[in-house]
N, C-alpha and C positions, 0 to 999 in steps of 0.2 A: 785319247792320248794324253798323259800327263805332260803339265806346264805348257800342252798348245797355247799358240797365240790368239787373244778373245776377240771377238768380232761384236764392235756395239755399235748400235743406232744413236744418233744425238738425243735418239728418246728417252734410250736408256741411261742419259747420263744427266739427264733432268734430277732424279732422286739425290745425286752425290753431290750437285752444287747446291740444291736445297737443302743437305744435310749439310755439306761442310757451310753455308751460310748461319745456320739454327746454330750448329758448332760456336761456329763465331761471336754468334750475339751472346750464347748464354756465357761465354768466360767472360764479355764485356761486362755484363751485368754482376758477377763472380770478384768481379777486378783481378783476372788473373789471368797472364799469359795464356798464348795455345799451346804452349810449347815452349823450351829454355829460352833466356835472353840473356846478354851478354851486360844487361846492365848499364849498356850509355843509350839511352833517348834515342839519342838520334839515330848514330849506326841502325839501332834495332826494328826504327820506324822506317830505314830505309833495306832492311834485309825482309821488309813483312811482317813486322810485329816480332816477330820470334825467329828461333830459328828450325828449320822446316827440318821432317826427317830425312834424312839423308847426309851425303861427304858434303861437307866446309873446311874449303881447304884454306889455312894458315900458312904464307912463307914470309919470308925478312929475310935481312942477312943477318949475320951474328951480331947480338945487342941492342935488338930492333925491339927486343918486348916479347918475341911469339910466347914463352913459358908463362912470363909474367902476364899476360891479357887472358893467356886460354885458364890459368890457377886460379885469376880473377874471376871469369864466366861460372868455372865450374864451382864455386865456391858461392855466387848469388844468382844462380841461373833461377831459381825460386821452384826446380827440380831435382829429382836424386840424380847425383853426379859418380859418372867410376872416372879416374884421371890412371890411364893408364903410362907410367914413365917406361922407356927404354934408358935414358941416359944418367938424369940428374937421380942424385939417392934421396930415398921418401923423407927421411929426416931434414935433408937441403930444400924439400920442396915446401915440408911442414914451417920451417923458419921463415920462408915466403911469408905462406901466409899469414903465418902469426903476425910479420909486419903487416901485410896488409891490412889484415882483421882489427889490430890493437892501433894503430899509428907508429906503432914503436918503431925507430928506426933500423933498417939492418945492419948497422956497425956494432949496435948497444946487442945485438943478439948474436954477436961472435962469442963471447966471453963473459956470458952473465951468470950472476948470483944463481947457481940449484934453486933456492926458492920460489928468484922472479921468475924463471923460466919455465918451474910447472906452474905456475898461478897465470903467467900470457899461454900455455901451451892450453892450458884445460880451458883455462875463457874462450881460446878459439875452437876448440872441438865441441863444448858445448853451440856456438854460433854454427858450426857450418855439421849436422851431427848427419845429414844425407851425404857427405863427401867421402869417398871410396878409393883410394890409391893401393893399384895394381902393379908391384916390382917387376915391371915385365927386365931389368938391369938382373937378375937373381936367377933365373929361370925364363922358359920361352910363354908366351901370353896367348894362348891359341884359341881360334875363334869360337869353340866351346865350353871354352872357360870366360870369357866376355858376355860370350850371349847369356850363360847361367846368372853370373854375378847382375847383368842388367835385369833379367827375368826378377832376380830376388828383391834388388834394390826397389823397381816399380812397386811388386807385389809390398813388399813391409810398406813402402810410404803411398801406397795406395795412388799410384800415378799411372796415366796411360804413356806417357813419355817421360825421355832420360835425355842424360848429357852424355855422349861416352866423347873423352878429349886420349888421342895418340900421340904422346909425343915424345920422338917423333917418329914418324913414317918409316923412315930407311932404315933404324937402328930397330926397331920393333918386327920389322919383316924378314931381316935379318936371322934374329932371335925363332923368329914364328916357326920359317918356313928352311929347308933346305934346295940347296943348289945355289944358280948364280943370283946375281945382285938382281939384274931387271927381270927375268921371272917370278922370281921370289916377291919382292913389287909389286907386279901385275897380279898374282895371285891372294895376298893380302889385300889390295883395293879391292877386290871383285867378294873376297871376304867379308871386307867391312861394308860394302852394298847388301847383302846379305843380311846379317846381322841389323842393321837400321835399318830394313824392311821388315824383316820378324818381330824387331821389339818395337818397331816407330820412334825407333832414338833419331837426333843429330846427332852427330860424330863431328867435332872439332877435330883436323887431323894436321899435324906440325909438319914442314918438310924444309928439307934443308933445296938449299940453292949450292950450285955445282962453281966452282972457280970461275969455269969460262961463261956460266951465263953471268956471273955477277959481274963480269970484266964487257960484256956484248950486248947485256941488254938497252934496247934504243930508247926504251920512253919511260916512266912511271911506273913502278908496282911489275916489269916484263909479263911473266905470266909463268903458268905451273909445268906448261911445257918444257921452261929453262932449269926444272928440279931436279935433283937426281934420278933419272929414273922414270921420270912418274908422266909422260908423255900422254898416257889415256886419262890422267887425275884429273884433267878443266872439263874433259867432255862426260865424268862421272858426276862432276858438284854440284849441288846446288849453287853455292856461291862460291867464291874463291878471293880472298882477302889478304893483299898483300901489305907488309907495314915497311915503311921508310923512315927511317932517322935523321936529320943531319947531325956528324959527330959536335958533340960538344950542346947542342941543344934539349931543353926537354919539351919540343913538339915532337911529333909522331903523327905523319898522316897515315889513314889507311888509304888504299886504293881499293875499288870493288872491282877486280878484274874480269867477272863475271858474277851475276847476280840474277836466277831464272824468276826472285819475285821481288823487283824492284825494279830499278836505275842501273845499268853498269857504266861503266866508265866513270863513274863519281867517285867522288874523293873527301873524308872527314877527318879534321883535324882533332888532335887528340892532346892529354897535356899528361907526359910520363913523372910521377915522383922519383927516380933511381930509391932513393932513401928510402921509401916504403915501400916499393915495388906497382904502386899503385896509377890507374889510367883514369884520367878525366873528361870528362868533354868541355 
């Protein structure tokens, strides 16, 4: 029977912790991640070094960072990266980063000289030359168009794992798939579990927060169940990572609202530049 369920001995799983141990040591000795990282220390030493295949879920409320942190990952995950957008147009995401990349601020990249702007446009594409943006705004993004682009991207850069970042959720599933909103949802998650198990990516995945959770939620970070939608998203994650603001501040805590290889319920403070678009620890 195809896809039965496997029946193993603790014997037989003797081989897979000795391998993924051997795993482990030889990228230490390598000096290189298992897998993408988000590039703050800490966070990454508290998600398991890296970030595992599988859904990490991303929420905030609006101006909390979610584009600006996941542009950031996918741009020094130290792996080929696809950033797939539904909302923001590639050229707005590209000005991101070029602040990021250069320091340059994003006021001076509204309205700059043609010259300065291919000379920071091509510095930053030479620096980040594994990064992939997928217009899923243009057309719909469908999960064999993801899975090929990931396919190709490992194979050129000779990687066993990838970054794939959705954002966001609702507008991408939307586009993906037909019928209603939370079908359409549920069907997209169970896609993107799929796909990061075929190619052994993480999937950074953006969601938006619904009116009435952002008005009820009781503590810290709520959780993925308050998203639009996305009700089965905490019990598919690996992690789930919420960011908080206070208006007029540039901290930004994260919350780990779940975390299957670490700590959950912890919390790291983070330092946002607006001006560059840029996260610190």
């Amino acid at each position: 029977m195809e896809n039965a369920a496997q029946v193993l001995t603790l014997a037989d799983l003797v081989g897979t912790l000795v391998a993924d141990a051997e795993e482990a040591l030889q990228a230490f000795k390598d000096g290189m991640p298992r897998g993408p990282i988000l590039n703050l220390p800490d966070l990454d030493n508290t998600l398991g070094g890296c970030l595992a295949p599988g859904l990490h879920g991303l929420t905030g409320d609006p101006g909390s960072g979610k584009t600006a942190l996941a542009l950031q990952a996918a741009s020094r995950c130290r792996f080929p990266a696809l950033y797939v957008t539904a909302e923001q147009a590639p050229s707005e995401l590209f000005r991101r980063l070029i602040s990021q990349t250069t320091g340059v601020a994003m006021d001076e990249l509204r309205y700059p000289q043609p010259d300065r702007i291919r000379d920071l446009a091509e510095k930053t594409a030479r620096a980040c030359p594994s990064l992939v943006i997928l217009d899923a705004g243009r057309g719909p993004a469908s999960r064999e168009q993801i899975r090929g682009l990931l396919d190709s991207l490992r194979e050129k850069w000779g990687r066993r794992s990838a970054l794939l970042v959705v954002d966001a959720l609702q507008p991408w599933a939307r586009g993906a798939y037909e019928g209603e909103e939370y079908p359409s949802l549920q069907e997209g998650l169970r896609d993107l579990v799929v796909v990061t198990s075929q190619t052994n990516t993480a999937a950074l995945v953006l969601s938006h927060r619904n009116r009435e959770s952002t008005r009820r939620r009781s503590g810290p970070g709520g959780s993925m169940t308050a998203s639009k939608g996305t009700a089965d998203f905490e019990h598919l994650a690996e992690t789930v990572l919420h960011l908080e603001r206070v208006e007029g501040s540039d901290r930004v805590t994260v919350h780990l609202a779940k975390n299957r290889r670490g700590p959950a319920g912890f919390s790291i403070s983070l330092l946002f530049n607006r001006s560059t678009q840029q996260f610190t620890e």
